[in-house]
Biopython code that builds the backbone (N, CA, C, O; Angstrom):
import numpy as np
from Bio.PDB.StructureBuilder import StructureBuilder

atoms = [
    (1, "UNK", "N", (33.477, -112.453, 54.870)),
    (1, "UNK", "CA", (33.612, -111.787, 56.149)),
    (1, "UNK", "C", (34.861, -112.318, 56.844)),
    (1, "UNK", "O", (35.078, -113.524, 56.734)),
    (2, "UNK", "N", (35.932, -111.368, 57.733)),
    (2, "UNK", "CA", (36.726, -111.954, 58.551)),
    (2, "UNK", "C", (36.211, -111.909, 59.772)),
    (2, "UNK", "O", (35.318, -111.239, 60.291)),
    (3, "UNK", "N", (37.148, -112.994, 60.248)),
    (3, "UNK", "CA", (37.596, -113.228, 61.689)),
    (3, "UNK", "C", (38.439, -112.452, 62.456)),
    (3, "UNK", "O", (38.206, -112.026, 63.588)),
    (4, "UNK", "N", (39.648, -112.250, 61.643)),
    (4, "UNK", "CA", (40.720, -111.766, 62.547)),
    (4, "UNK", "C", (41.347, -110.587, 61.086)),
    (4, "UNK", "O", (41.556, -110.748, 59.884)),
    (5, "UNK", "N", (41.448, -109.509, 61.994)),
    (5, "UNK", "CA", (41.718, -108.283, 61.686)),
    (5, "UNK", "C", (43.221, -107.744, 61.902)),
    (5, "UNK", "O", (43.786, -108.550, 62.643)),
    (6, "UNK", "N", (43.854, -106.977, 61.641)),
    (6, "UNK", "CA", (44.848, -106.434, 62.281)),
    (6, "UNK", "C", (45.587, -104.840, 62.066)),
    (6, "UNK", "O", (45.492, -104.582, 60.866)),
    (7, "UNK", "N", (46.299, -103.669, 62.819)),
    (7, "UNK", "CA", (46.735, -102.745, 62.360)),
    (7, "UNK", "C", (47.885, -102.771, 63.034)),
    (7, "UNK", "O", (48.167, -103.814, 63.624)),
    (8, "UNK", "N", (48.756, -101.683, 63.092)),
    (8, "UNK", "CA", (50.146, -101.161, 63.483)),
    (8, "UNK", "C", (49.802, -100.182, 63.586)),
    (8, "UNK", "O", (49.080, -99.712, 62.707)),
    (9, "UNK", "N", (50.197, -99.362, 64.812)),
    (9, "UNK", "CA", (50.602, -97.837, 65.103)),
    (9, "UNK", "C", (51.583, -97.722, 65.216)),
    (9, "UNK", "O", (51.901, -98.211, 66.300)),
    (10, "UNK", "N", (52.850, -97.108, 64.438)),
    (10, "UNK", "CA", (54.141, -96.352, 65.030)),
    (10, "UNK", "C", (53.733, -94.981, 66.410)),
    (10, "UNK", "O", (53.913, -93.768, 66.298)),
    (11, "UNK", "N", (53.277, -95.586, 67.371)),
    (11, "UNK", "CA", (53.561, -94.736, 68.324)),
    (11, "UNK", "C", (54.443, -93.644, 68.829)),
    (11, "UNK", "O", (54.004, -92.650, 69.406)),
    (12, "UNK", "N", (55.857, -93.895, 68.559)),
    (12, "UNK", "CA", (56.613, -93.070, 68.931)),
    (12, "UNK", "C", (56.637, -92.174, 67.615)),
    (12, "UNK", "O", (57.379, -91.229, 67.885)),
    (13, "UNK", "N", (56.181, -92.046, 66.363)),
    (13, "UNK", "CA", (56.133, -91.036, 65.499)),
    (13, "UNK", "C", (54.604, -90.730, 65.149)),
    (13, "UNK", "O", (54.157, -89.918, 64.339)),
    (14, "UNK", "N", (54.007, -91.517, 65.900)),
    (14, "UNK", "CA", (52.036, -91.265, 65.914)),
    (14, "UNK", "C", (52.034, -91.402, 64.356)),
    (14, "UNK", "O", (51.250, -90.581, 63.879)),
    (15, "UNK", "N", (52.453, -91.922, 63.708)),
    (15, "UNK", "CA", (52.147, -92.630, 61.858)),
    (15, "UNK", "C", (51.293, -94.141, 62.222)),
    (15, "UNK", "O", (51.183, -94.695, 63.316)),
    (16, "UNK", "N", (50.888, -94.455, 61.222)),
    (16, "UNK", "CA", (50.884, -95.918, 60.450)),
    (16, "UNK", "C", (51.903, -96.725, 60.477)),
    (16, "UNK", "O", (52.768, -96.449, 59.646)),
    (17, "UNK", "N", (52.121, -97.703, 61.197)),
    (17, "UNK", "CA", (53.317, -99.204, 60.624)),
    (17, "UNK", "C", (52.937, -99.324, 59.364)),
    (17, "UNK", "O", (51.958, -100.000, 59.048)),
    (18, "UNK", "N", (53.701, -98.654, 58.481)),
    (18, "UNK", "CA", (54.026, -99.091, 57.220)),
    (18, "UNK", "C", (55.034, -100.112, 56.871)),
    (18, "UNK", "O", (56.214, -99.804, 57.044)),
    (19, "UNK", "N", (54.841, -100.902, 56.556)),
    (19, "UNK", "CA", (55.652, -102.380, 56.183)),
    (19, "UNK", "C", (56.342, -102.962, 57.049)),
    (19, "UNK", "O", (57.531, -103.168, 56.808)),
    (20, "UNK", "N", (55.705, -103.416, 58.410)),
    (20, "UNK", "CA", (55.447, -104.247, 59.232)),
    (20, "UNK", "C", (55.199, -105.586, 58.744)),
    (20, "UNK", "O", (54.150, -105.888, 58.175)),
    (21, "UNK", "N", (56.190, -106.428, 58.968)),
    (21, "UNK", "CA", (55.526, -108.071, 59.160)),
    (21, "UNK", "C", (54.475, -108.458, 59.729)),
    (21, "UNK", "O", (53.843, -107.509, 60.192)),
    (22, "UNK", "N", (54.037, -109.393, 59.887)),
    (22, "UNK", "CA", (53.066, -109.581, 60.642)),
    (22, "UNK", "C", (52.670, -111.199, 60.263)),
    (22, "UNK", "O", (52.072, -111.359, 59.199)),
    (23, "UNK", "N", (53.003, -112.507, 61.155)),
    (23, "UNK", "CA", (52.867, -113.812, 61.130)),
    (23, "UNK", "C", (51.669, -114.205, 61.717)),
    (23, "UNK", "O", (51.533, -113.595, 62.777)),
    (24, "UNK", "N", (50.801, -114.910, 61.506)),
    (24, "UNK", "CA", (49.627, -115.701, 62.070)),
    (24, "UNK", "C", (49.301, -117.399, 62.433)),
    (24, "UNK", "O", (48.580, -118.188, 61.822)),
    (25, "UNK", "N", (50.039, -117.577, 63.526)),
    (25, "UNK", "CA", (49.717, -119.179, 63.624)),
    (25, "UNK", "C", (48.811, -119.509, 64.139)),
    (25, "UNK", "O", (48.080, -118.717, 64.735)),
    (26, "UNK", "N", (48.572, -120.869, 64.057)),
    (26, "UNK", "CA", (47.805, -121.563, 64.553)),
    (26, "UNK", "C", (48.317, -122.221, 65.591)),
    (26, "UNK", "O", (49.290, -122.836, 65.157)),
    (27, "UNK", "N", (48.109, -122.538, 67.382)),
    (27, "UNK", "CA", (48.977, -122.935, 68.217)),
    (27, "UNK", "C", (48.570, -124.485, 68.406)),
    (27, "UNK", "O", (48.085, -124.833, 69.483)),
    (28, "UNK", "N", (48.719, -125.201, 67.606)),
    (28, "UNK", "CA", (48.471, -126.382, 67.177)),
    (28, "UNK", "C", (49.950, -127.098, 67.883)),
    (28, "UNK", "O", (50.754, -126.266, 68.303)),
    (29, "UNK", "N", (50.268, -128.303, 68.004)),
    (29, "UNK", "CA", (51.605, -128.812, 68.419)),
    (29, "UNK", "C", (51.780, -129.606, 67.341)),
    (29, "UNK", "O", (51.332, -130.749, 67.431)),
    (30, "UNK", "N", (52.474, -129.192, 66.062)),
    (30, "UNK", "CA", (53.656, -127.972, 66.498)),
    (30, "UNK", "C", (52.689, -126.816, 65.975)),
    (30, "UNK", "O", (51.524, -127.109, 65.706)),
    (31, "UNK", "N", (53.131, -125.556, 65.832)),
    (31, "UNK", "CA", (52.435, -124.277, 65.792)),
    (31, "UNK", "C", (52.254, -124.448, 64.298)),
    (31, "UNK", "O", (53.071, -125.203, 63.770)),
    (32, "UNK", "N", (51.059, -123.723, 63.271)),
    (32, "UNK", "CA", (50.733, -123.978, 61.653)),
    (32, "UNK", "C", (50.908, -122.523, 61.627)),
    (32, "UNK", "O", (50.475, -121.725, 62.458)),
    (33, "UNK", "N", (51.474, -122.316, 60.756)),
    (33, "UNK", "CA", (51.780, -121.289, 59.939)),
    (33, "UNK", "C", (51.017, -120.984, 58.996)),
    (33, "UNK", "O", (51.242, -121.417, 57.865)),
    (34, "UNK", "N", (49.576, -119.886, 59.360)),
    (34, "UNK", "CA", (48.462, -119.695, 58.394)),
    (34, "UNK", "C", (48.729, -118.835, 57.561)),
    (34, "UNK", "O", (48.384, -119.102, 56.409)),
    (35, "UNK", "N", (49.601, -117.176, 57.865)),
    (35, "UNK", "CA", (49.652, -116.343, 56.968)),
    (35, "UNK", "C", (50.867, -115.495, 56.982)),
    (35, "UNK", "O", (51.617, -115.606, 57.952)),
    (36, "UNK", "N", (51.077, -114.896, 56.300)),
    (36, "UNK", "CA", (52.121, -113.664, 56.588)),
    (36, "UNK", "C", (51.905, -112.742, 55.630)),
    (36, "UNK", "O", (52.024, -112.776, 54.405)),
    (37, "UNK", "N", (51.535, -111.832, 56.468)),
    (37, "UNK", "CA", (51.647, -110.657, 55.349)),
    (37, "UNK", "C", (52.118, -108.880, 56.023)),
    (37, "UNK", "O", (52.322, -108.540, 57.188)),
    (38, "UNK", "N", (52.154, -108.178, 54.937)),
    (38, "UNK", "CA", (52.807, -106.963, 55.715)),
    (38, "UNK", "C", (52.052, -106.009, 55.329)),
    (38, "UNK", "O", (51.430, -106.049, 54.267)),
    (39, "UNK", "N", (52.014, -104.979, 56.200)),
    (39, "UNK", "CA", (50.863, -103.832, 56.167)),
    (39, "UNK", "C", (51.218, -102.990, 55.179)),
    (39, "UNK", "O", (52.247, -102.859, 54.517)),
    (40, "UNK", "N", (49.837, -102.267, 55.210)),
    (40, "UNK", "CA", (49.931, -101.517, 53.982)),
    (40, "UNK", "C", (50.090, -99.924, 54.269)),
    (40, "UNK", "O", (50.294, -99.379, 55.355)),
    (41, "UNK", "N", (49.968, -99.444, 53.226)),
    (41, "UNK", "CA", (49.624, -97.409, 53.495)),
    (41, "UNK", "C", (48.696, -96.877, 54.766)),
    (41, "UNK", "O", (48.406, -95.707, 55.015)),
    (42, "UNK", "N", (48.329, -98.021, 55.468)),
    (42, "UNK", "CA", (47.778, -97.506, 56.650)),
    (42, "UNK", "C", (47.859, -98.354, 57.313)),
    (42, "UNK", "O", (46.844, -98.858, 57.794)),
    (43, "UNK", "N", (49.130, -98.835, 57.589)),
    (43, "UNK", "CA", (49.488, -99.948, 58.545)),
    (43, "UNK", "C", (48.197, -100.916, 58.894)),
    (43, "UNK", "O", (47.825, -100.987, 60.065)),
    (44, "UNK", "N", (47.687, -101.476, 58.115)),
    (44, "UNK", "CA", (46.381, -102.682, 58.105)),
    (44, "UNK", "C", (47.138, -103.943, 57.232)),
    (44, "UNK", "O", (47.972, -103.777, 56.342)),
    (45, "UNK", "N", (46.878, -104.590, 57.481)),
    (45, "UNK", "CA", (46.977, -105.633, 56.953)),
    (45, "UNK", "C", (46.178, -105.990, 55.763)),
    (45, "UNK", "O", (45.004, -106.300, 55.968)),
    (46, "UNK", "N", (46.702, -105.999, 54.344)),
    (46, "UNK", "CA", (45.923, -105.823, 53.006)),
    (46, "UNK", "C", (44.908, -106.449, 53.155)),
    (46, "UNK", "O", (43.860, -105.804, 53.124)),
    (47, "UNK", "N", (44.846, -107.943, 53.373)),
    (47, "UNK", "CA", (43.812, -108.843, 53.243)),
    (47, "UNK", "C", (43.849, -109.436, 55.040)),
    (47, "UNK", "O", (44.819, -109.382, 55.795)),
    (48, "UNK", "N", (42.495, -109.966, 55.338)),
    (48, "UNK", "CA", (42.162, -110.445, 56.364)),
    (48, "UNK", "C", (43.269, -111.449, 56.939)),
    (48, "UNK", "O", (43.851, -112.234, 56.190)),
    (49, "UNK", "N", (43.517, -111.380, 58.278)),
    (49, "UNK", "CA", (44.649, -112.549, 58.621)),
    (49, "UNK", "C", (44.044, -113.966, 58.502)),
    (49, "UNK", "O", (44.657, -114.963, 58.121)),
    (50, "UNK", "N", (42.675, -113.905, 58.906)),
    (50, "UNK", "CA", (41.489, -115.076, 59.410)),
    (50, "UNK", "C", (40.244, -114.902, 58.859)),
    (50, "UNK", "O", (39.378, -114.153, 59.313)),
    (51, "UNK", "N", (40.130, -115.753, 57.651)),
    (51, "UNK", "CA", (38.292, -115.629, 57.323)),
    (51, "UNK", "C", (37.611, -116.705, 57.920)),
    (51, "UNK", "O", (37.916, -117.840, 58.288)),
    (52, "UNK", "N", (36.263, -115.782, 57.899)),
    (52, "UNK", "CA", (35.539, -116.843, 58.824)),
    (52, "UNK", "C", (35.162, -118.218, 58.033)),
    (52, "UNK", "O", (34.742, -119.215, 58.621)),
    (53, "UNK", "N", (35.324, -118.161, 56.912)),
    (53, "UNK", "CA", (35.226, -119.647, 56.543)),
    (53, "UNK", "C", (35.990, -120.528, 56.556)),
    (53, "UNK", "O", (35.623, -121.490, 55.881)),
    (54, "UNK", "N", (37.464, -120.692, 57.324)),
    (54, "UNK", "CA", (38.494, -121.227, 58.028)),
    (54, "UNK", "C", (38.912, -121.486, 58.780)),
    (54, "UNK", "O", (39.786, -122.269, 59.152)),
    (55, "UNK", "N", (37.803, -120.269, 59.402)),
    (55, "UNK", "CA", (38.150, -120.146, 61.439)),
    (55, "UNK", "C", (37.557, -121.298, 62.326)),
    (55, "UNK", "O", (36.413, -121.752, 62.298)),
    (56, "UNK", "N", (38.785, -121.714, 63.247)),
    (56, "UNK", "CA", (38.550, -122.784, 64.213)),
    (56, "UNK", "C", (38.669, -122.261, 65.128)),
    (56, "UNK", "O", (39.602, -121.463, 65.228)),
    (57, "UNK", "N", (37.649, -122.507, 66.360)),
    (57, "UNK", "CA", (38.041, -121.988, 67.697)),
    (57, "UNK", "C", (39.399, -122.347, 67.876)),
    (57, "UNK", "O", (39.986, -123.094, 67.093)),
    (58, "UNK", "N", (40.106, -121.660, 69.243)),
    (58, "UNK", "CA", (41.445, -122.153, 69.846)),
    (58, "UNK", "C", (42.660, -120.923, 69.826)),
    (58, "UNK", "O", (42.530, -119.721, 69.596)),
    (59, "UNK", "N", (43.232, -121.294, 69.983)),
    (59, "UNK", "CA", (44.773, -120.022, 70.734)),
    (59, "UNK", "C", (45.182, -119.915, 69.209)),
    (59, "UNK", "O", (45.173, -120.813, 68.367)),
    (60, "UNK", "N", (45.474, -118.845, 69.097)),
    (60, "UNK", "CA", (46.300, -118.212, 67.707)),
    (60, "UNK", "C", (47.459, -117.389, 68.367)),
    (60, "UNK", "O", (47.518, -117.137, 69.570)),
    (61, "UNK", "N", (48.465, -116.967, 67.330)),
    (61, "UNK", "CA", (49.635, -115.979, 68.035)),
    (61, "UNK", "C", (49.927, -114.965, 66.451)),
    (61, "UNK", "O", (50.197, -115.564, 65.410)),
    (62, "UNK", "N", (49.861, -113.985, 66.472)),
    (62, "UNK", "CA", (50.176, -112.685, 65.988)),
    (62, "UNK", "C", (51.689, -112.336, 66.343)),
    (62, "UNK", "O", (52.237, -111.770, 67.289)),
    (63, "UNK", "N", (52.055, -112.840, 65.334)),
    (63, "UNK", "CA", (53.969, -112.356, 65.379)),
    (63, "UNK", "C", (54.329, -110.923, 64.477)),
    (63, "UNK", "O", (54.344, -110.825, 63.250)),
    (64, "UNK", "N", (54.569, -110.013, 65.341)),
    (64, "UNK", "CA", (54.547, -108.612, 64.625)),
    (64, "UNK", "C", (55.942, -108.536, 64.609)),
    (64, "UNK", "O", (56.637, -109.052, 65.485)),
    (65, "UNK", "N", (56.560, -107.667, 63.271)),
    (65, "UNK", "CA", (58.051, -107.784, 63.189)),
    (65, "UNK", "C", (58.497, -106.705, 63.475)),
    (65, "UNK", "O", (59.067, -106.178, 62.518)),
    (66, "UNK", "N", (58.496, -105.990, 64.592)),
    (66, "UNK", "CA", (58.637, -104.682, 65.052)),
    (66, "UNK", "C", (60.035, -104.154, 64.774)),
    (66, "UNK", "O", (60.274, -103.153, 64.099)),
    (67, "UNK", "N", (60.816, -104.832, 65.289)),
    (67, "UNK", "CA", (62.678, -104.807, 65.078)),
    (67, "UNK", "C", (63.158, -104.171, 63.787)),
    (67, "UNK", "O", (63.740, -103.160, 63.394)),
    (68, "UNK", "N", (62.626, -105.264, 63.344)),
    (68, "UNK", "CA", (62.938, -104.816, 61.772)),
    (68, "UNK", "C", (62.674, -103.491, 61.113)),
    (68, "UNK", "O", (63.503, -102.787, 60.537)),
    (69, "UNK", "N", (61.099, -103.208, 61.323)),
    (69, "UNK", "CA", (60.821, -101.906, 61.163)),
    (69, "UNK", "C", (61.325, -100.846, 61.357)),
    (69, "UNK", "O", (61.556, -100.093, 60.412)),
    (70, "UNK", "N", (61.587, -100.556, 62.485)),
    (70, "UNK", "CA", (62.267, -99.907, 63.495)),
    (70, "UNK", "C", (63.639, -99.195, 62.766)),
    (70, "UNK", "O", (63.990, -98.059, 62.445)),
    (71, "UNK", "N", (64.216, -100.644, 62.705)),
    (71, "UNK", "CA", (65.997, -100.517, 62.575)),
    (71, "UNK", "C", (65.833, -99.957, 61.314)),
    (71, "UNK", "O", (66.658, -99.106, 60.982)),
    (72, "UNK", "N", (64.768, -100.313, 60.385)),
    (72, "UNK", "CA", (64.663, -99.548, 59.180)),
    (72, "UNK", "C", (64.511, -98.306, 59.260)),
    (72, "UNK", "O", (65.342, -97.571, 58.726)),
    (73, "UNK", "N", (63.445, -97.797, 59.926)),
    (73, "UNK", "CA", (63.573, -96.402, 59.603)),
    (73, "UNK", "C", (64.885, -95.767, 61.296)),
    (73, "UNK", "O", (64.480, -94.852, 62.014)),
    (74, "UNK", "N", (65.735, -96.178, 61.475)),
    (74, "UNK", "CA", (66.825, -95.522, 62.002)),
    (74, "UNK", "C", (66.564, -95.476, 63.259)),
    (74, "UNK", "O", (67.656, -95.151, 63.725)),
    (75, "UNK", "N", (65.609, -95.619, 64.420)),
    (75, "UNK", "CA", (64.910, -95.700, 65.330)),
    (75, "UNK", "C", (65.431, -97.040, 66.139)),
    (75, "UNK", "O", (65.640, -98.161, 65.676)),
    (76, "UNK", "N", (65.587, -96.535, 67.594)),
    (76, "UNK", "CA", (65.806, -97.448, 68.768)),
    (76, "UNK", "C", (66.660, -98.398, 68.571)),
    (76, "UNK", "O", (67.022, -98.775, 67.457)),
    (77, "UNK", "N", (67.169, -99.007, 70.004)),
    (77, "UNK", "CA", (68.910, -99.494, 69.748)),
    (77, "UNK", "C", (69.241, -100.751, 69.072)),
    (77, "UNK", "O", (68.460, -101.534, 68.531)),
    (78, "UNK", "N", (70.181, -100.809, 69.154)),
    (78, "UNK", "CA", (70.970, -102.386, 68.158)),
    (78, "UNK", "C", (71.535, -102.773, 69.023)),
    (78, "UNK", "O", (72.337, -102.063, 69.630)),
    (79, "UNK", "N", (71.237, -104.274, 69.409)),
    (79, "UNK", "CA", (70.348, -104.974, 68.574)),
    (79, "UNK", "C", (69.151, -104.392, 69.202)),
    (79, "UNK", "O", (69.318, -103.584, 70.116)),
    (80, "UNK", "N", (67.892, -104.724, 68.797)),
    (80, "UNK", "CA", (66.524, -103.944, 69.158)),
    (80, "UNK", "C", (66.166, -104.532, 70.283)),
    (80, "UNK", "O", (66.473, -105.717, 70.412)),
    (81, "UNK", "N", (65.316, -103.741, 71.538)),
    (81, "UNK", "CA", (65.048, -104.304, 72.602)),
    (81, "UNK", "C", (63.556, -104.954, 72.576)),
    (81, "UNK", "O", (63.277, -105.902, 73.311)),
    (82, "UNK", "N", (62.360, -104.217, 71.432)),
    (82, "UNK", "CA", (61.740, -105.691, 70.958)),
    (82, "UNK", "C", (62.345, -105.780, 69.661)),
    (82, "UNK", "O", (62.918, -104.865, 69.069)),
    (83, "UNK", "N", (62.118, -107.314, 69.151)),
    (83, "UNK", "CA", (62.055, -107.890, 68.270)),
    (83, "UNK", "C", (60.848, -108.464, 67.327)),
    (83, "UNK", "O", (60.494, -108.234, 66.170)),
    (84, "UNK", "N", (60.504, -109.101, 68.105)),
    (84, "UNK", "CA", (59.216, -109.609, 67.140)),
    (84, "UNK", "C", (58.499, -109.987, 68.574)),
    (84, "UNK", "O", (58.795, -110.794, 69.455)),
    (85, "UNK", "N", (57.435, -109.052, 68.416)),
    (85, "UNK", "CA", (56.483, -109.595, 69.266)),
    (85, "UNK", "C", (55.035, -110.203, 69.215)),
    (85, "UNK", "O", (54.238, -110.230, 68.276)),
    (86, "UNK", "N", (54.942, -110.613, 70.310)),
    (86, "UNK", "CA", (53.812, -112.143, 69.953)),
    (86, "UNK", "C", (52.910, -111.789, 70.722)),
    (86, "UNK", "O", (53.194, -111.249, 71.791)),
    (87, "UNK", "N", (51.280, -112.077, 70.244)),
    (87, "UNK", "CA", (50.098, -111.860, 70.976)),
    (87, "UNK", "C", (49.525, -113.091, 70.552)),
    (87, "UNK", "O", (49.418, -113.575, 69.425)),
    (88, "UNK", "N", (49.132, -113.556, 71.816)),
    (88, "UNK", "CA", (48.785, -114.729, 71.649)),
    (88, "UNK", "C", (47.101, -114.577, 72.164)),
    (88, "UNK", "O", (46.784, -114.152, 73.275)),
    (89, "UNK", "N", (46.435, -114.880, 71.440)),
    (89, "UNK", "CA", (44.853, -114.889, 71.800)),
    (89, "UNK", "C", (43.896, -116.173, 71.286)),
    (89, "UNK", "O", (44.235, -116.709, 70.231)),
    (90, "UNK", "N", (42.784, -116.655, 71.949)),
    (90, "UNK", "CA", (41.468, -117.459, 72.070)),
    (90, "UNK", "C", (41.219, -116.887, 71.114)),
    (90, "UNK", "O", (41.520, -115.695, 71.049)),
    (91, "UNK", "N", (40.316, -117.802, 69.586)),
    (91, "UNK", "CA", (39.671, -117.112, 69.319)),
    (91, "UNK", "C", (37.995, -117.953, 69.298)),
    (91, "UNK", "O", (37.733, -118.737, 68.386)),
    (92, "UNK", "N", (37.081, -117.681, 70.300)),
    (92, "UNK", "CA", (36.112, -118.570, 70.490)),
    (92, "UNK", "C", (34.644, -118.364, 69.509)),
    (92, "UNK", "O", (34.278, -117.269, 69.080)),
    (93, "UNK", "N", (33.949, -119.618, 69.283)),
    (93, "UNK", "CA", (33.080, -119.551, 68.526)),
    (93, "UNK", "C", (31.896, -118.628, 69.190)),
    (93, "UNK", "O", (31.544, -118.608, 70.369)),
    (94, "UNK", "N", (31.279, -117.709, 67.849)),
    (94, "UNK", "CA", (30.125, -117.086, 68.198)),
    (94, "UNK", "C", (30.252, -115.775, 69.054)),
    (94, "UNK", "O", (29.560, -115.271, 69.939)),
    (95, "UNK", "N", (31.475, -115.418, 68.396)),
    (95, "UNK", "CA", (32.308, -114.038, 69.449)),
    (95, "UNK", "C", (32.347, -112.796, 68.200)),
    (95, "UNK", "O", (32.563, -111.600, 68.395)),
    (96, "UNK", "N", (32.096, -113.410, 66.998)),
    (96, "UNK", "CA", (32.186, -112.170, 66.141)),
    (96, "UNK", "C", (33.448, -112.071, 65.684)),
    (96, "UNK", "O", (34.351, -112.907, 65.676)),
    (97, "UNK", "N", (33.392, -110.281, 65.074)),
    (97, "UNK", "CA", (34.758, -110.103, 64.530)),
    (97, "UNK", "C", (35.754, -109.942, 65.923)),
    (97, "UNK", "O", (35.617, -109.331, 66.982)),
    (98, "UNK", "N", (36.985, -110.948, 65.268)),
    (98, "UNK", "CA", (38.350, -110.310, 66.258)),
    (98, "UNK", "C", (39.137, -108.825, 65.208)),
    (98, "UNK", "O", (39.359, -108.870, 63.998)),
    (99, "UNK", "N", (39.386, -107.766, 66.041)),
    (99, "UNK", "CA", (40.577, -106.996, 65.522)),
    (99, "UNK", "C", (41.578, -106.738, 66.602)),
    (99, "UNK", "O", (41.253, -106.018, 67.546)),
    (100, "UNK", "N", (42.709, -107.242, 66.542)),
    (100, "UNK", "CA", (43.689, -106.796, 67.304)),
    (100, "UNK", "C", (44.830, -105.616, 66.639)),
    (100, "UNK", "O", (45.455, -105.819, 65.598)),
    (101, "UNK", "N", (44.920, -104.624, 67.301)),
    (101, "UNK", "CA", (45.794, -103.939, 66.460)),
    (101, "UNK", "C", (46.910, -103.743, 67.693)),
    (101, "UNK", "O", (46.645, -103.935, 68.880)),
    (102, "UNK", "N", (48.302, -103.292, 67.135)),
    (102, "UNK", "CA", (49.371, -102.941, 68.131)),
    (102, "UNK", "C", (49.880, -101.754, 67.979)),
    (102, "UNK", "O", (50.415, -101.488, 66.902)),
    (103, "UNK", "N", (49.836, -100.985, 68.806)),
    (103, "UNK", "CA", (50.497, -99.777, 68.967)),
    (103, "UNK", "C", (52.052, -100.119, 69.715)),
    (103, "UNK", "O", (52.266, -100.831, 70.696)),
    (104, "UNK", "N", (52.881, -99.462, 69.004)),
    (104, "UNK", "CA", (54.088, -99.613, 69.402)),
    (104, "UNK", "C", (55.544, -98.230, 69.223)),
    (104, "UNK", "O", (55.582, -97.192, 68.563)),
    (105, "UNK", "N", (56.598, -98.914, 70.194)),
    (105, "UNK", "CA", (57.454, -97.941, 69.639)),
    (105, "UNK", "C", (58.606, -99.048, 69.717)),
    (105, "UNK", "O", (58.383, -100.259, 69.704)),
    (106, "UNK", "N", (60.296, -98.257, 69.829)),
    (106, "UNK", "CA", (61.116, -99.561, 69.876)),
    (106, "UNK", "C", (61.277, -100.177, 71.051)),
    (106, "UNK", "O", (62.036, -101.144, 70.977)),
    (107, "UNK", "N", (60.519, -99.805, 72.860)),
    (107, "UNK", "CA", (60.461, -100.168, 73.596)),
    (107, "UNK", "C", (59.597, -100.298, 74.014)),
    (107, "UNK", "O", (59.782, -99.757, 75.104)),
    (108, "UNK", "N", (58.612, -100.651, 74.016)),
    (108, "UNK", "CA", (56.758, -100.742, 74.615)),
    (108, "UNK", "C", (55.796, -101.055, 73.368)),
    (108, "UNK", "O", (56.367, -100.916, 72.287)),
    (109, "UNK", "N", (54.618, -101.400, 73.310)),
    (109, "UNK", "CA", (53.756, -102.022, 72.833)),
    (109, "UNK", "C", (52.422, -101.896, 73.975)),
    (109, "UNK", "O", (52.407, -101.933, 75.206)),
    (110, "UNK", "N", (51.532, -101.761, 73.134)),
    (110, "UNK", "CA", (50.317, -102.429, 73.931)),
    (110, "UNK", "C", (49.147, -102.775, 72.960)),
    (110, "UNK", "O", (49.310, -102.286, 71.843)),
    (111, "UNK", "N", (48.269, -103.336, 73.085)),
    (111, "UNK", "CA", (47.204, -103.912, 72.435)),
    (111, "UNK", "C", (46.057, -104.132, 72.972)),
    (111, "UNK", "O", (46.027, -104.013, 74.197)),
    (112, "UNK", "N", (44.558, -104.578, 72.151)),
    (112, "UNK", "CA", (43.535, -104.337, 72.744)),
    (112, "UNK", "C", (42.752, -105.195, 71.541)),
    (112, "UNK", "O", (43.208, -105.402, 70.416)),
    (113, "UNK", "N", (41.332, -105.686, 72.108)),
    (113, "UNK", "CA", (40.420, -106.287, 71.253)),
    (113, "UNK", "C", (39.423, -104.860, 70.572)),
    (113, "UNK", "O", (38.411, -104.411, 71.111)),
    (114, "UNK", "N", (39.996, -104.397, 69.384)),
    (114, "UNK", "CA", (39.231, -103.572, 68.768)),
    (114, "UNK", "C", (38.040, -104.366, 68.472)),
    (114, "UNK", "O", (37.538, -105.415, 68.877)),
    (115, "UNK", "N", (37.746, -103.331, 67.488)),
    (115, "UNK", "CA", (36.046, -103.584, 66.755)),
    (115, "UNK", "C", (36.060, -103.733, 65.126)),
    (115, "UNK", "O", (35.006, -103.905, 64.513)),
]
sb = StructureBuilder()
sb.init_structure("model")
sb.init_model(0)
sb.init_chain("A")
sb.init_seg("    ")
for serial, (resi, resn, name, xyz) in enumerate(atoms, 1):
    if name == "N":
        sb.init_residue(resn, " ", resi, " ")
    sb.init_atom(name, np.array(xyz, "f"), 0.0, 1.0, " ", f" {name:<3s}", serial, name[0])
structure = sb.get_structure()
């Protein structure tokens, strides 16, 4: 079972983030570098970011590589006005599944505790 979930929306073309980065730390001092991986045919993340047999309560950060994407498929300015953006969230014991997914374009983002 996971913990922590994740998707991509290309918003401004209403698709899937298809091959999106996507970093997972741990906000430890200094920050641990748990995963990286990049989405798939439906902008999800192949495998879980966080299983629950690893999961520690405490602040995590979700580094999405939006820029990159972007500039790839020809979309929004140079240099990009986001870059890589960061969601930083609690993740507390006895709370269940986390899914955070990000909807985005090359200027705005927003996010939410899915299901």
């Amino acid at each position: 079972m996971s913990l922590l979930t994740t998707h991509v929306l290309n918003q401004a073309e209403g698709i899937p983030g298809v091959g999106v980065m996507i970093e997972l730390f741990r906000m430890d001092d200094p920050p641990l570098r748990l995963a990286t991986v990049v989405t798939d045919a439906d902008g999800r993340s192949p495998t879980p970011l966080l299983p629950e047999a690893t999961a520690q309560p405490g602040r995590y950060e979700l580094r999405f590589h939006i820029g990159a994407y972007f500039a790839a498929r020809g979309m929004g300015p140079m240099p990009p006005f986001l870059d890589v953006v960061a969601i930083n969230v609690w993740l507390a014991p006895g709370q269940g599944h986390y899914h955070v997914p990000l909807g985005c374009t090359p200027w705005a983002y927003a996010t939410y505790r899915g299901s």
